[in-house]
N, CA, C and O atoms as a MOPAC input file, in Angstrom:
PM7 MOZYME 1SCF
protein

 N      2.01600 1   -27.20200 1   -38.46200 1
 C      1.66000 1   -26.10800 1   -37.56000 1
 C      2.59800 1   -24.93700 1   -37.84200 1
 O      3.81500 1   -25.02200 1   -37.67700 1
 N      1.89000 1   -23.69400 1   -38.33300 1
 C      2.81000 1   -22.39300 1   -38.35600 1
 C      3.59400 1   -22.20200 1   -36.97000 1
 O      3.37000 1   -22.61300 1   -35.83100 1
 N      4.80800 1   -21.25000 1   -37.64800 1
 C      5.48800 1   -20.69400 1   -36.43400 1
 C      5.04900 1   -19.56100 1   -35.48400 1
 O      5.55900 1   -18.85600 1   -34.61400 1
 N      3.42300 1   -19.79400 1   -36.29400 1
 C      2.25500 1   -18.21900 1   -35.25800 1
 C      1.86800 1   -18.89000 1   -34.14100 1
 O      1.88100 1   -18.49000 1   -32.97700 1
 N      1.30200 1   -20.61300 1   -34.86000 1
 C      0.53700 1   -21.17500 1   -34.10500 1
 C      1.13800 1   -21.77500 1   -32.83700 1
 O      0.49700 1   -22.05600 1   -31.82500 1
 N      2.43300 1   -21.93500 1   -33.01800 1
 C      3.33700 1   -22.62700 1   -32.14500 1
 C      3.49100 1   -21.57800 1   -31.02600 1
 O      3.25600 1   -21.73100 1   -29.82700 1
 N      4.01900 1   -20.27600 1   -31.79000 1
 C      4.03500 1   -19.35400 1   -30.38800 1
 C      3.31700 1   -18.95300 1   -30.07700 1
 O      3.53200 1   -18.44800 1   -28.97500 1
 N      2.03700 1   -18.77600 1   -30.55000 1
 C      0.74500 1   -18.12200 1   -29.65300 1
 C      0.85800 1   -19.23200 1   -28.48900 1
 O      1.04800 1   -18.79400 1   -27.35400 1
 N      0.73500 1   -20.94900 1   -28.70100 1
 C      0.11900 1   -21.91800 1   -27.63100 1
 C      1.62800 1   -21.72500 1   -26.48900 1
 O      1.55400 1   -21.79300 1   -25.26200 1
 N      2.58000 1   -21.54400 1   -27.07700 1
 C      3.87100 1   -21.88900 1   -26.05600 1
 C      3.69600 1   -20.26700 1   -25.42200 1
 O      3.85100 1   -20.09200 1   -24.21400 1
 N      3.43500 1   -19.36000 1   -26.14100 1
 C      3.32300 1   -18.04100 1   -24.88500 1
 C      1.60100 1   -18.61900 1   -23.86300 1
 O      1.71700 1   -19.21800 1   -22.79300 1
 N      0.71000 1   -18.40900 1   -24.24200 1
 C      0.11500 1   -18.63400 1   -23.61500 1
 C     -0.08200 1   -19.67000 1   -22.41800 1
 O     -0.75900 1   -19.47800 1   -21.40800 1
 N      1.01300 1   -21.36700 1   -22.90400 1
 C      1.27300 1   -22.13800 1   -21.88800 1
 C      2.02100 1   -21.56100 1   -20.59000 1
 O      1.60800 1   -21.79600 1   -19.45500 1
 N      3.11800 1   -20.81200 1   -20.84800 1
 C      4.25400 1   -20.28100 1   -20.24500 1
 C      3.62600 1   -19.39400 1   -19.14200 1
 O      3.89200 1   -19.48400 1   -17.94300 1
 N      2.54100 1   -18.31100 1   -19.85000 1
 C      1.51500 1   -17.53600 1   -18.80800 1
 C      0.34600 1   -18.00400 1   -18.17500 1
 O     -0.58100 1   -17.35500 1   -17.68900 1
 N      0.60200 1   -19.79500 1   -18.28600 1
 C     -0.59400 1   -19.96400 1   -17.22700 1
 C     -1.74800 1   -20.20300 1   -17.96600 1
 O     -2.43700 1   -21.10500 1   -17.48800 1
 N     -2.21600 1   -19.64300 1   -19.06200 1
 C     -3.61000 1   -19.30100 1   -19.73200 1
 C     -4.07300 1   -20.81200 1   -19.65100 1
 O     -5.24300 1   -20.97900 1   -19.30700 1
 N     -3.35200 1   -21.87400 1   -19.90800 1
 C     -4.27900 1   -23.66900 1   -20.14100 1
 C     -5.00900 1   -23.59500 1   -18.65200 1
 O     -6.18800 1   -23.94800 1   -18.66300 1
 N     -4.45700 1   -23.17600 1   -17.35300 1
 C     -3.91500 1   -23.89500 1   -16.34900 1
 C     -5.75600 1   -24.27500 1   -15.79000 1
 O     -6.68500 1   -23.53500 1   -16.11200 1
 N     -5.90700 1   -25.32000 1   -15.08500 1
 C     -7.41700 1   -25.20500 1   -14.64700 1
 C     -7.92000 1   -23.35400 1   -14.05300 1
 O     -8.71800 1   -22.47800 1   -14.38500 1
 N     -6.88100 1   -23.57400 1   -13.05300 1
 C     -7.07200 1   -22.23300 1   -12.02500 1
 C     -6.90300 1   -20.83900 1   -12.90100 1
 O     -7.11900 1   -19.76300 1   -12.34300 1
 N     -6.54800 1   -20.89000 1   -14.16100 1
 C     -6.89100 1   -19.99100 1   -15.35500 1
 C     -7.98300 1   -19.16900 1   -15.14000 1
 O     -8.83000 1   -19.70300 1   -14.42300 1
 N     -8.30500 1   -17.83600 1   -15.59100 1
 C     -9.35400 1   -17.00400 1   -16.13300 1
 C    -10.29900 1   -18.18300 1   -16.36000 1
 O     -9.88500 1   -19.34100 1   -16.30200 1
 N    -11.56500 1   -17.87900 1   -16.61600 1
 C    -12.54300 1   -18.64000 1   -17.24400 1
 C    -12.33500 1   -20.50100 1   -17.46900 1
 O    -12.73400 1   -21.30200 1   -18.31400 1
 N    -11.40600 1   -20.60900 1   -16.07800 1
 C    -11.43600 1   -21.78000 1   -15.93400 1
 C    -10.05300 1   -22.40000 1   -17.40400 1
 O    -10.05400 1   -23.46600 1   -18.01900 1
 N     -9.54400 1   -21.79300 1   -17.46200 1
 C     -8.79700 1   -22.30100 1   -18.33200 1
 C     -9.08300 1   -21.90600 1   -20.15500 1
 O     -8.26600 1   -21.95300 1   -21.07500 1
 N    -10.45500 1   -21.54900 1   -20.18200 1
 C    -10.75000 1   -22.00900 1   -21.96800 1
 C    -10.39000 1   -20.71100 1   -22.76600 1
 O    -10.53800 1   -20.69400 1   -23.98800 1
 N    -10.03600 1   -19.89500 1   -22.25300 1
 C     -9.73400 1   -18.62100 1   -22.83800 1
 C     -8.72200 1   -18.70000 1   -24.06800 1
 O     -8.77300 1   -17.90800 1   -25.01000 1
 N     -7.55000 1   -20.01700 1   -23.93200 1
 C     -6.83600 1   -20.07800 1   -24.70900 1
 C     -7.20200 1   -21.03300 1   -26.38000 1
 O     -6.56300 1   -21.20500 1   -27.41700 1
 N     -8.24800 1   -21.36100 1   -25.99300 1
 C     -9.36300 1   -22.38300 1   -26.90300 1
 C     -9.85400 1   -21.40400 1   -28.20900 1
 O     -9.69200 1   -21.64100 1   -29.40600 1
 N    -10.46500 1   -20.30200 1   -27.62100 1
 C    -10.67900 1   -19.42800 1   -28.21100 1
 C    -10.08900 1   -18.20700 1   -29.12100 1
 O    -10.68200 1   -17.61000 1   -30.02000 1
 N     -8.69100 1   -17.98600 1   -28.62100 1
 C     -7.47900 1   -17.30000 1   -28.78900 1
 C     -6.95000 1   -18.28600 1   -30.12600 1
 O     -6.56200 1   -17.80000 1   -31.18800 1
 N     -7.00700 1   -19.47300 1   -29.89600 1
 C     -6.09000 1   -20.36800 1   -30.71500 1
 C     -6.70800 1   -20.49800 1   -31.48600 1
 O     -5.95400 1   -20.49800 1   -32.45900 1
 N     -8.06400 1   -20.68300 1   -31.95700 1
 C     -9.13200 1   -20.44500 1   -32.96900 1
 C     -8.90900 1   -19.07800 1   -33.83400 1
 O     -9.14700 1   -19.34100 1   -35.01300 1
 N     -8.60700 1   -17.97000 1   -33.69700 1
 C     -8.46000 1   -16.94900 1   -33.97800 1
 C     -6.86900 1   -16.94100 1   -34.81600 1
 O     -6.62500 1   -16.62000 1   -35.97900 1
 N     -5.94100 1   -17.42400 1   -33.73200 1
 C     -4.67300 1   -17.66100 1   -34.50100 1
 C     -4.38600 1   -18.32100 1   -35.39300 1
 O     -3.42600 1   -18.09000 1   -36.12800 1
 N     -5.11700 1   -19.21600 1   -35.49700 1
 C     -5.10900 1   -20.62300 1   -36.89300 1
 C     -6.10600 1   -20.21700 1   -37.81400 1
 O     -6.19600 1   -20.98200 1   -38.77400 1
 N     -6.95200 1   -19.16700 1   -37.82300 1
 C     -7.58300 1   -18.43300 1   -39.03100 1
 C     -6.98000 1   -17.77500 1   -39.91500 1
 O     -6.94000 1   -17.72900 1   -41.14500 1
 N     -6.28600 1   -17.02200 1   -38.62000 1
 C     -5.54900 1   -15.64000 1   -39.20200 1
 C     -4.02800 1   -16.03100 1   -39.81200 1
 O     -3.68600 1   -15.40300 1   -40.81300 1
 N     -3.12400 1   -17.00300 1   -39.28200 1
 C     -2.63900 1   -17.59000 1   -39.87600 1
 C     -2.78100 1   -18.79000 1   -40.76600 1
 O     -1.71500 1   -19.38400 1   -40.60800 1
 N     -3.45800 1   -19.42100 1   -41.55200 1
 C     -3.84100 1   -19.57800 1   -42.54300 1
 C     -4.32200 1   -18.32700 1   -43.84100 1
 O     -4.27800 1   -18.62800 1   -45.03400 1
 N     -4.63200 1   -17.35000 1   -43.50000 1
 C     -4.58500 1   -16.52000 1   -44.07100 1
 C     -3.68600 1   -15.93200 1   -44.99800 1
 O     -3.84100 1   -15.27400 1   -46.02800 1
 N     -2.57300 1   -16.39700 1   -44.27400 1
 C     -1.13400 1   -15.79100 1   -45.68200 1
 C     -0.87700 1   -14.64800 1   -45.65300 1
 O     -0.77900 1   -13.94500 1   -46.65900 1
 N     -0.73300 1   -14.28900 1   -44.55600 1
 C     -0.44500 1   -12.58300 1   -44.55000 1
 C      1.28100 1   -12.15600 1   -44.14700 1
 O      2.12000 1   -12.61900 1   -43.37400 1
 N      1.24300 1   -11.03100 1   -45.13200 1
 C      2.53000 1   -10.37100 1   -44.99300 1
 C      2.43500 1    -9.53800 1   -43.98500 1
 O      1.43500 1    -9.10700 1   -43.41100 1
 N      3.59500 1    -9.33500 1   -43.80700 1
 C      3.75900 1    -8.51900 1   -42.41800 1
 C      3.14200 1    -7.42800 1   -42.22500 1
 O      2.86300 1    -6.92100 1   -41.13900 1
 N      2.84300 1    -6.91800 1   -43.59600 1
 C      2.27100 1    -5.57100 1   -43.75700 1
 C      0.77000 1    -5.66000 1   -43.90400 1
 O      0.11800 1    -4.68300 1   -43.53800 1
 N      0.00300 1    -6.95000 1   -44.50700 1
 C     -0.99400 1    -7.08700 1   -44.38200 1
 C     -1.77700 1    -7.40200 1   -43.07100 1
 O     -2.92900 1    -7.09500 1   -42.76500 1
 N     -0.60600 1    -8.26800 1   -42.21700 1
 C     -1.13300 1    -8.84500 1   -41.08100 1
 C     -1.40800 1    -7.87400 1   -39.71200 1
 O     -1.99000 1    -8.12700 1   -38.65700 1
 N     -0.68200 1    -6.57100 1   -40.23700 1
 C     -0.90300 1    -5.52000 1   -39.24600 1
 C     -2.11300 1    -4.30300 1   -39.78300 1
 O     -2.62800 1    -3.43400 1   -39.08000 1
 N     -2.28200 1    -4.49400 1   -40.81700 1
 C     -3.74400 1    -3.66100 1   -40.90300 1
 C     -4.86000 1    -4.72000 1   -41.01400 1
 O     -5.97600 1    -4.31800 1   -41.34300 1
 N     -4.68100 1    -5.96800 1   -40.78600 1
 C     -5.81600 1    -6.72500 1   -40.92200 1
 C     -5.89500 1    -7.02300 1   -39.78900 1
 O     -7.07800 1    -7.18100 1   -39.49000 1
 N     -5.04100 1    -7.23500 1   -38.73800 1
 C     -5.38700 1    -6.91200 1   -37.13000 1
 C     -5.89300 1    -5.85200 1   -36.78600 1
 O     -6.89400 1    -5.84200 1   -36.07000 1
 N     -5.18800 1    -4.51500 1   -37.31300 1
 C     -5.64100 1    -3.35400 1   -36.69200 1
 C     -7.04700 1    -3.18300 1   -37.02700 1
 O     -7.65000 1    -2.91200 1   -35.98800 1
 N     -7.90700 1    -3.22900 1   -38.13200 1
 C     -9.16300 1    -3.32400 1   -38.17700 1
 C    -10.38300 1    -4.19800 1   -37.42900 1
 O    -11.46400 1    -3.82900 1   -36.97000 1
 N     -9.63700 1    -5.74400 1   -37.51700 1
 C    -10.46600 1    -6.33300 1   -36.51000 1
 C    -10.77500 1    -5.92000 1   -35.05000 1
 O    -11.84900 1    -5.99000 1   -34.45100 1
 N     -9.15800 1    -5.31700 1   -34.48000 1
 C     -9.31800 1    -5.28100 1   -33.03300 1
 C    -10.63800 1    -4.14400 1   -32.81700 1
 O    -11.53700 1    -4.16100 1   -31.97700 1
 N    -10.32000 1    -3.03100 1   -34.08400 1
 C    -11.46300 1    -2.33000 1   -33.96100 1
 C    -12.63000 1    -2.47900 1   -33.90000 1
 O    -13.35300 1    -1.97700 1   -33.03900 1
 N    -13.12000 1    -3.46900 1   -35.15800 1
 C    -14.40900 1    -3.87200 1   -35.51500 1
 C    -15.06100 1    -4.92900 1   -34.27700 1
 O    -16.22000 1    -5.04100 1   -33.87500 1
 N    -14.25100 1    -5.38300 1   -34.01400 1
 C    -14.44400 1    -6.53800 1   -32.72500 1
 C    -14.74600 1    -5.75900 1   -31.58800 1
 O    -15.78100 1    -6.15500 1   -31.05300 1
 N    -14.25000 1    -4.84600 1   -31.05100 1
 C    -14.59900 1    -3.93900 1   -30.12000 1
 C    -15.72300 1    -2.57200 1   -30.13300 1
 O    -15.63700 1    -1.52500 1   -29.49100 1
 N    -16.54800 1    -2.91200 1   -30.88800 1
 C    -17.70500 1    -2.05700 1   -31.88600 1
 C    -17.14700 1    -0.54300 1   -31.65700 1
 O    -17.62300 1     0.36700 1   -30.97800 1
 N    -16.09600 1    -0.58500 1   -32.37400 1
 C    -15.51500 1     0.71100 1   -32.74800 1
 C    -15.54500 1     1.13000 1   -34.03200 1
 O    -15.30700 1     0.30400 1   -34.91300 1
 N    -15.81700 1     2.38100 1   -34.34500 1
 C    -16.09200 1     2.97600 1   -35.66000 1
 C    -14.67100 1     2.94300 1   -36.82900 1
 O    -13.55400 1     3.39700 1   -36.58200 1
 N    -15.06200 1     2.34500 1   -37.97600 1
 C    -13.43100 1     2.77300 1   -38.59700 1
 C    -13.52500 1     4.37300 1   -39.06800 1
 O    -12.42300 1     4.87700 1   -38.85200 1
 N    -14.34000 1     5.23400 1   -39.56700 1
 C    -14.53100 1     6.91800 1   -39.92900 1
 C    -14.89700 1     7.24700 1   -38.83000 1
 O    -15.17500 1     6.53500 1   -37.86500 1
 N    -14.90800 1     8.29400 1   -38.93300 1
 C    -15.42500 1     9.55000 1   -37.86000 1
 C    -16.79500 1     9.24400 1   -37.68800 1
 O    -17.47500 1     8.63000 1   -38.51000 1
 N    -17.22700 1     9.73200 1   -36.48700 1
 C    -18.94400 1     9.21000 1   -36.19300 1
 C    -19.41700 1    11.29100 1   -36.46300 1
 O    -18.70600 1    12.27900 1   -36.27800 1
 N    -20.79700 1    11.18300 1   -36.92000 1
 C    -21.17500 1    11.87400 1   -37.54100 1
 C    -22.28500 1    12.55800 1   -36.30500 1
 O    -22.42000 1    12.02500 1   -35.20400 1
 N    -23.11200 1    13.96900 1   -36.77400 1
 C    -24.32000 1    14.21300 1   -35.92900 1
 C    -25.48500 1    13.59200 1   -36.46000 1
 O    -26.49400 1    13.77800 1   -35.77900 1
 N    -25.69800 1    12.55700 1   -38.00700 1
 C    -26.18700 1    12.23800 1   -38.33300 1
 C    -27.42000 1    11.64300 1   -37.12500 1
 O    -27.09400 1    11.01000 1   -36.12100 1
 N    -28.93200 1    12.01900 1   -37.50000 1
 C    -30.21100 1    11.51400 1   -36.03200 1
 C    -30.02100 1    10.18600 1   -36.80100 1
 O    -30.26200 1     9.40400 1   -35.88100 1
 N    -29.82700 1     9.62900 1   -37.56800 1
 C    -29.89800 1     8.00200 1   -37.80400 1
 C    -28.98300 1     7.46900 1   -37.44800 1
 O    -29.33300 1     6.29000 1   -37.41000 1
 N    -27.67500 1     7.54900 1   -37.04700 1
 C    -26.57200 1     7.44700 1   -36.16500 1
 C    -26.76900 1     7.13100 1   -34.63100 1
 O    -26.25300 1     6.17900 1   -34.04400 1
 N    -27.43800 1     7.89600 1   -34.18400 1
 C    -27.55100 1     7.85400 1   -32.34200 1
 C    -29.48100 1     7.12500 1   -32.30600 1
 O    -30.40600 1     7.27500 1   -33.10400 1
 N    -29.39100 1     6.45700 1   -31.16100 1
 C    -30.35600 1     5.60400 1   -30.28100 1
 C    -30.90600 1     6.87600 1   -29.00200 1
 O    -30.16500 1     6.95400 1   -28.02200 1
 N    -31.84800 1     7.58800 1   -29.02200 1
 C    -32.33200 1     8.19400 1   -28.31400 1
 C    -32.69100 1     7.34700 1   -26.53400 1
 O    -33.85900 1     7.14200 1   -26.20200 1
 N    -31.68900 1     7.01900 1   -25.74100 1
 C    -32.14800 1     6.42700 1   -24.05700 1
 C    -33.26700 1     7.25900 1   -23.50500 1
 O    -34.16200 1     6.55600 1   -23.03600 1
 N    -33.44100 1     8.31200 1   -23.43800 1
 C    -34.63500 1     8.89300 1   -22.60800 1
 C    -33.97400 1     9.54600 1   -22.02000 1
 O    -32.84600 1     9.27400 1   -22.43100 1
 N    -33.85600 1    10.67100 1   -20.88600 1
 C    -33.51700 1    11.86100 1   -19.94900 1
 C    -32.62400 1    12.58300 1   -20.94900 1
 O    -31.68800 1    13.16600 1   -20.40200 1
 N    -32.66900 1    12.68500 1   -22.15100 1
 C    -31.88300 1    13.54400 1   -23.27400 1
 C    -30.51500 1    13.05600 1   -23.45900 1
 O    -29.54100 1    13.59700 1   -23.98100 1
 N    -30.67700 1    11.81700 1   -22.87000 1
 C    -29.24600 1    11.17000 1   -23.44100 1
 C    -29.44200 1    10.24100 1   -24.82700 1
 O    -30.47700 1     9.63100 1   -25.09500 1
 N    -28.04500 1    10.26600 1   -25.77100 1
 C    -28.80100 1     9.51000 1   -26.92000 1
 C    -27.19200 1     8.73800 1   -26.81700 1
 O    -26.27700 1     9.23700 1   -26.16200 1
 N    -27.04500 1     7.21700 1   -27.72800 1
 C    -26.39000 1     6.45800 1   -27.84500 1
 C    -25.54700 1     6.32500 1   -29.27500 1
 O    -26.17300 1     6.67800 1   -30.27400 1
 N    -24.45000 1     5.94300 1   -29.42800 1
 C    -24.61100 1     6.07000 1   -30.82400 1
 C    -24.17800 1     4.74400 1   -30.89200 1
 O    -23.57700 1     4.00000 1   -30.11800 1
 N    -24.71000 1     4.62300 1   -32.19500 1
 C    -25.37100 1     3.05100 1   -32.97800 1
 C    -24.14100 1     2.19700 1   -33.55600 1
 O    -24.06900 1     0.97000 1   -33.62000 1
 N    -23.14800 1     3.19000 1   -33.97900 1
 C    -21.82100 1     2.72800 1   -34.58900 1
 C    -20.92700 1     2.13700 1   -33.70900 1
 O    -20.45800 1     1.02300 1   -33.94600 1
 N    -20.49000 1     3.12100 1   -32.17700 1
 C    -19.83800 1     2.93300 1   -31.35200 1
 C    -20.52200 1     3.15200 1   -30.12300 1
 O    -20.59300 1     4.27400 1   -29.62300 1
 N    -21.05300 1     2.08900 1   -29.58700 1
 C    -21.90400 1     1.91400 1   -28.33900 1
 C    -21.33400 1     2.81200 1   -27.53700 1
 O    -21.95500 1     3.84000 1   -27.26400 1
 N    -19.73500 1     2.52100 1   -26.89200 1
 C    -19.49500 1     3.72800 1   -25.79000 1
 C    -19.61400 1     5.04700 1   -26.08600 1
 O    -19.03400 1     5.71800 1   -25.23200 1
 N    -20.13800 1     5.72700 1   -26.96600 1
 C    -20.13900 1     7.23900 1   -27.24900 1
 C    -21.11000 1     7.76400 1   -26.99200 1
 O    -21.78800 1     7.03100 1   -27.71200 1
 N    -21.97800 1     8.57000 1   -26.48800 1
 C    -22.70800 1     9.14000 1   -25.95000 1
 C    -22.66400 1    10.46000 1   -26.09000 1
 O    -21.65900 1    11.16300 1   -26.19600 1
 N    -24.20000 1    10.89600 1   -26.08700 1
 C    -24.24700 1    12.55800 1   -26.27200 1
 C    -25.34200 1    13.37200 1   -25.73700 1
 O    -26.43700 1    12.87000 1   -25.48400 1
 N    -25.18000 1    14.14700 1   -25.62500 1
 C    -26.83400 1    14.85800 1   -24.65900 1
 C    -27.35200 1    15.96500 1   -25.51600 1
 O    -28.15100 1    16.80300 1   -25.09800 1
 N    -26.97800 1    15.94600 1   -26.46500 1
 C    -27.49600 1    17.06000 1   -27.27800 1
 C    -27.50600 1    16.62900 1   -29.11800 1
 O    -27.18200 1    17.31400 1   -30.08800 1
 N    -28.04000 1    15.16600 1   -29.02000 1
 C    -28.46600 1    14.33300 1   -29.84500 1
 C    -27.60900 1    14.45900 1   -30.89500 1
 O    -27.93000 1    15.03300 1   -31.93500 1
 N    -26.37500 1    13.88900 1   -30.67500 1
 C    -24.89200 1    13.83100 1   -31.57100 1
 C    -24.41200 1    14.97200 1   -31.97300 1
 O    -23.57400 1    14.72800 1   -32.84100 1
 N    -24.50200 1    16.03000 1   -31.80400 1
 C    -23.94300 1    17.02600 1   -32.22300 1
 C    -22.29200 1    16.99700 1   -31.52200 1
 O    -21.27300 1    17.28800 1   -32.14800 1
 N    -22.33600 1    16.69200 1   -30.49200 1
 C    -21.10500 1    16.56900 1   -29.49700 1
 C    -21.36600 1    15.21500 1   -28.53700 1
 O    -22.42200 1    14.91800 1   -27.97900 1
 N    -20.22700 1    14.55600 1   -28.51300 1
 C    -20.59300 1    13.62300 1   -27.71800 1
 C    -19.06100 1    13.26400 1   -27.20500 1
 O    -17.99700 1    13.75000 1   -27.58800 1
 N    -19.37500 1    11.99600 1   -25.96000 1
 C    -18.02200 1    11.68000 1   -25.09300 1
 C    -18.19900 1    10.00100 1   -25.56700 1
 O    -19.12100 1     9.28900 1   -25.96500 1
 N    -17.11100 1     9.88400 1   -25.34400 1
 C    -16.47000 1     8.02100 1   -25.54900 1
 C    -16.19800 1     7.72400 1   -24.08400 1
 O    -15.42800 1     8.42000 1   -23.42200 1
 N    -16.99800 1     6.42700 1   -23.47700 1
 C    -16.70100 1     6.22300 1   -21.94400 1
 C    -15.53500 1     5.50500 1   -21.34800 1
 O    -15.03500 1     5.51000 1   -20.22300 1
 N    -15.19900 1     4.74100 1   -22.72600 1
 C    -13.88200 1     4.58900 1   -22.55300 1
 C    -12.55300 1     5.10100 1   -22.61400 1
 O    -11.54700 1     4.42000 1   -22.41100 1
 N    -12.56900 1     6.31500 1   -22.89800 1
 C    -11.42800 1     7.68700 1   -23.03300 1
 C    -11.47700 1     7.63000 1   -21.43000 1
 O    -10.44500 1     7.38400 1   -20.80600 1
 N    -13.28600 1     7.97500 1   -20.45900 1
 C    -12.84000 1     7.91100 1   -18.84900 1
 C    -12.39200 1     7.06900 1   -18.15800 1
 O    -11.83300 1     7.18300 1   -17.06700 1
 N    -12.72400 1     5.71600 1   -19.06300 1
 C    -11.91400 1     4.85000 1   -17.90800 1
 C    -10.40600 1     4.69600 1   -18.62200 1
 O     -9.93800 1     3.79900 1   -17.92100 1
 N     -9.62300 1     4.94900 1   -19.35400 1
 C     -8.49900 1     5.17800 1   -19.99400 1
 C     -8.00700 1     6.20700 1   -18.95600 1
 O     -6.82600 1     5.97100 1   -18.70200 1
 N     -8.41700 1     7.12200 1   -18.35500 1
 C     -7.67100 1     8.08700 1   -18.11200 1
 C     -7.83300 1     7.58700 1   -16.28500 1
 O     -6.75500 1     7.68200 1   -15.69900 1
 N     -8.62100 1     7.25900 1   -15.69200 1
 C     -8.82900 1     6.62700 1   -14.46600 1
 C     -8.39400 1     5.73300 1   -13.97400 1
 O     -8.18400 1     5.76100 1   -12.76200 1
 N     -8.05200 1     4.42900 1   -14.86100 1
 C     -6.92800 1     3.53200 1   -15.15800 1
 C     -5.85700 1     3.90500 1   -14.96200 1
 O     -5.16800 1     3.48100 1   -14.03500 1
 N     -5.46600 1     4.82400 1   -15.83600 1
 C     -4.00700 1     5.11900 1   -16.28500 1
 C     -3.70000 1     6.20100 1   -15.01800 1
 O     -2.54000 1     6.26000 1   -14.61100 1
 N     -4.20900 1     6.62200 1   -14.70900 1
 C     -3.38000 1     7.53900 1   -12.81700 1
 C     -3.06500 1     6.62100 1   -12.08000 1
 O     -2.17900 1     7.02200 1   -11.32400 1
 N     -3.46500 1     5.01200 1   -11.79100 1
 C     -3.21400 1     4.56000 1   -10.82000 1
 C     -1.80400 1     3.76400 1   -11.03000 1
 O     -1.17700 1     3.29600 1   -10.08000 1
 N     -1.25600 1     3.63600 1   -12.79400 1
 C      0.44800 1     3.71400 1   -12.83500 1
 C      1.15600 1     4.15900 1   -12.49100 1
 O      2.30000 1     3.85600 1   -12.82900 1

C-alpha cells in the first residue's frame, strides 16, 4: 500500500468519512479510495501529479480546458432566448454565445459573503 493510499484512508478515518452516520451513509470514502489507488498507481511525479489532478478536477466538473467560443455549435438553444453551452453546462447566454455568465462565479460570490 502507497504512502497516498495510507493517508488518503487515515485522513478520511480521522474525519469521520467511514462512520455509518457519514454523508451518504458512510460510502463516500469507497469511492474516493478508488480514485486514490488509480492515481497512485500511476507513478506520478510531483509535477506530473499536479497537472494531472488539475485537469481532471476540471474535466470531472464539465469544465472547459480553452476558452469557450461564440461558436452556434457550442451552445444548446433552452427556449425564452436563453442558450446553454455544450462544453461547460453552467455557462449561459442570452444572446446566443456571444457573451455569456458561469452560474457558478454567482454562487462563488454568494457563498463567499457569508465568511
Amino acid at each position: 500500500m502507497s504512502n497516498l493510499v495510507k493517508h488518503a484512508e487515515t485522513e478520511m478515518r480521522l474525519a469521520g468519512l467511514y462512520d455509518k452516520d457519514a454523508d451518504y451513509d458512510g460510502l463516500i470514502p469507497d469511492a474516493v479510495m478508488a480514485l486514490v489507488k488509480t492515481h497512485s498507481e500511476q507513478s506520478h511525479s510531483g509535477m506530473s501529479s499536479e497537472v494531472t489532478l488539475k485537469i481532471f478536477n476540471l474535466v470531472v466538473n464539465h469544465k472547459a480546458l480553452t476558452p469557450l467560443s461564440s461558436n452556434p455549435a457550442e451552445w444548446n438553444a433552452l427556449g425564452d432566448g436563453v442558450w446553454q453551452n455544450k462544453r461547460q453546462w453552467s455557462c449561459f447566454s442570452k444572446d446566443g454565445g456571444a457573451t455569456w455568465y458561469d452560474v457558478y462565479d454567482r454562487v462563488s460570490a454568494i457563498t463567499s459573503r457569508g465568511k
